[in-house]
C-alpha positions as CSV (number, residue, x, y, z in Angstrom):
1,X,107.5,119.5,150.1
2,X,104.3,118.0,151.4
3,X,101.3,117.3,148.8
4,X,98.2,118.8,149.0
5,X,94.9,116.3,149.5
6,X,92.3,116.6,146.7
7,X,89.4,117.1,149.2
8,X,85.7,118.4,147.7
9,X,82.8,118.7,149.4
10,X,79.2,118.4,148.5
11,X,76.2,118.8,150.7
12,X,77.0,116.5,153.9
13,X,79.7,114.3,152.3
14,X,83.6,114.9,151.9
15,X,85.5,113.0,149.0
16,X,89.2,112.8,150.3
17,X,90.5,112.1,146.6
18,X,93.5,110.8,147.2
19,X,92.9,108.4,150.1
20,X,89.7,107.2,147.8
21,X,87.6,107.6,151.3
22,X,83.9,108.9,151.4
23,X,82.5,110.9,154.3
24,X,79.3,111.7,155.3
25,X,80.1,114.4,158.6
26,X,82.5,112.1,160.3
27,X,81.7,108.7,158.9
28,X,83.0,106.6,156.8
29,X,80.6,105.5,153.7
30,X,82.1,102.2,152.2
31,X,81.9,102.4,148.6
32,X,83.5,99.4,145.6
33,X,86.7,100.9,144.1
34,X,84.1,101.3,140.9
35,X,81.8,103.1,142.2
36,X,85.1,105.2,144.0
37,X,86.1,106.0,140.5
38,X,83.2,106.6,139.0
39,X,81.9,109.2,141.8
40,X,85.2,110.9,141.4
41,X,85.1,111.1,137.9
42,X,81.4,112.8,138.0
43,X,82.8,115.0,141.4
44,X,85.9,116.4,139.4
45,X,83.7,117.2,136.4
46,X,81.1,118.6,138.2
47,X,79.3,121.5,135.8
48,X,79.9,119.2,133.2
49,X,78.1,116.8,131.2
50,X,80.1,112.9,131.2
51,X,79.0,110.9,128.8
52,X,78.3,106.8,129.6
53,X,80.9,106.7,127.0
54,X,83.5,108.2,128.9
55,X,82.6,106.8,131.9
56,X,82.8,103.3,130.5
57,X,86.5,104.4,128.8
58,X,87.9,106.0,132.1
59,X,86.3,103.6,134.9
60,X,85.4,100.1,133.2
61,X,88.4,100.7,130.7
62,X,88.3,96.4,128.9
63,X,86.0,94.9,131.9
64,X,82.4,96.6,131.5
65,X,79.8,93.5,131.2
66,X,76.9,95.3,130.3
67,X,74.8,98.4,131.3
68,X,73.5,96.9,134.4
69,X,76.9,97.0,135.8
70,X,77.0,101.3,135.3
71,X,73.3,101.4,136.5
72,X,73.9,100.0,139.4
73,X,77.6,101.9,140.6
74,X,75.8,105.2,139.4
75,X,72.3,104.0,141.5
């Protein structure tokens, strides 16, 4: 039985979820496998308040090295 793509859409960008690929229309937006989690984190949560706390557990997990790092993926 063939899987279903996670696919969600948001003004002019399409987030193929399981391929971890970023449109914008028909192109590609190249984005760090951080910033990748991190934007699909907020996307499948959208509604929802996530806490920099959660973000740092679920995305950063033992490797954040300082805020910077989160300001920057989220900027």
């Amino acid at each position: 039985m063939a899987q279903r793509r996670r696919l969600f859409e948001f003004g002019s960008f399409r987030l193929d979820a399981e391929g971890c690929i970023l449109f914008q229309g028909e192109n590609v937006v190249p984005l760090s496998p951080k910033a990748m989690r991190t934007l699909l984190l907020l996307v499948e949560n959208a509604g929802h308040v996530v806490s920099k706390e959660e973000i740092l557990h679920k995305v950063w997990a033992n490797t954040f090295d300082g805020d910077s790092s989160l300001t920057r993926t989220v900027f």
